[in-house]
N, C-alpha and C positions, 0 to 999 in steps of 0.2 A: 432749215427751220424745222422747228419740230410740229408736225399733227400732232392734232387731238380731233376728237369726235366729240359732238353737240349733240341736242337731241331739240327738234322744232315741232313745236304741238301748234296744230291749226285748227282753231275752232269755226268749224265752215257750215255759216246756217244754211237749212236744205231744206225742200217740200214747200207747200203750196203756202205756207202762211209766212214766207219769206216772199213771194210775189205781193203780200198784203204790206209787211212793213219794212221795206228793206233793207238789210244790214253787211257790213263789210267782216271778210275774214280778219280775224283776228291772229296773230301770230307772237308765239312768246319762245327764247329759246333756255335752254340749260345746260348746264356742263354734268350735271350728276342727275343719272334717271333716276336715282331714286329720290333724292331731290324735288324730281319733277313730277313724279305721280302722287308724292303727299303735298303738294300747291294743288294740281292739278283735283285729287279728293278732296281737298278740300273746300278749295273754290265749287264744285259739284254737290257737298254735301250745306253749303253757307245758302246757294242760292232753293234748296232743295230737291235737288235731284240725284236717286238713288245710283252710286258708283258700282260700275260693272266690271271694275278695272282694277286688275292684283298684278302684282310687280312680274312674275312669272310669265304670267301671259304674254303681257308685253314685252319680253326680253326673248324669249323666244318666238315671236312676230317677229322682232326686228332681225333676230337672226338669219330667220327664213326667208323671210318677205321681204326686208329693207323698211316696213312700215307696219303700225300696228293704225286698226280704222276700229271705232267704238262710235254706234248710232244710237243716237237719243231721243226718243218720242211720248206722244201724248194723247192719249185717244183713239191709237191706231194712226195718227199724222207723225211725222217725223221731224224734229225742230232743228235739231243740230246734230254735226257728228266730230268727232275727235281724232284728230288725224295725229300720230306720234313717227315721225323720222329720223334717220341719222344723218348729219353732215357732218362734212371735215376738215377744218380748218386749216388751212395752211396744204393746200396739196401739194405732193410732188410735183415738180414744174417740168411739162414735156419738152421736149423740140415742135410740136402743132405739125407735124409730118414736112418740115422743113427739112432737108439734106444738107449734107455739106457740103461749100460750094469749090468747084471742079479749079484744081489748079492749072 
């Protein structure tokens, strides 16, 4: 089977005024990150909130780190943060540290 690599942005509300109105992570994926950071601005720039996020950065987060993390606040509180990773679809399939068994 062939891999490929996805890319899964979670938008996970954080800080003290998610104790006030509770809300579930959201999670959306993509097959092309660049794709996914013009949804991703856009949807940030529709609701109003200024994007801190350039294709660059992120690509070399994920290089480094496996993750790129972008925190979003207001007031000095922090509302949400944008969590960007890579998955892989279809992995190589191990043995599970199974041997072979003894004739």
């Amino acid at each position: 089977m062939k891999q490929q690599t996805i890319y899964e942005v979670a938008v996970i509300p954080i800080g003290s005024l998610n104790t006030i109105r509770q809300k579930e992570t959201i999670f959306s994926y993509f097959s092309n990150l660049s794709k996914c950071l013009d949804q991703l601005t856009a949807a940030l720039a529709i609701n109003g909130w200024e994007s801190k996020i350039n294709y660059t950065a992120v690509y070399r987060s994920l290089k480094e780190k496996q993750k790129f993390v972008a925190e979003f606040g207001l007031a000095g509180n922090k509302i949400f943060k944008v969590v960007i990773t890579c998955r892989t679809i279809n992995p190589a399939l191990t043995t599970l540290g199974i041997e072979e068994k003894p004739k």
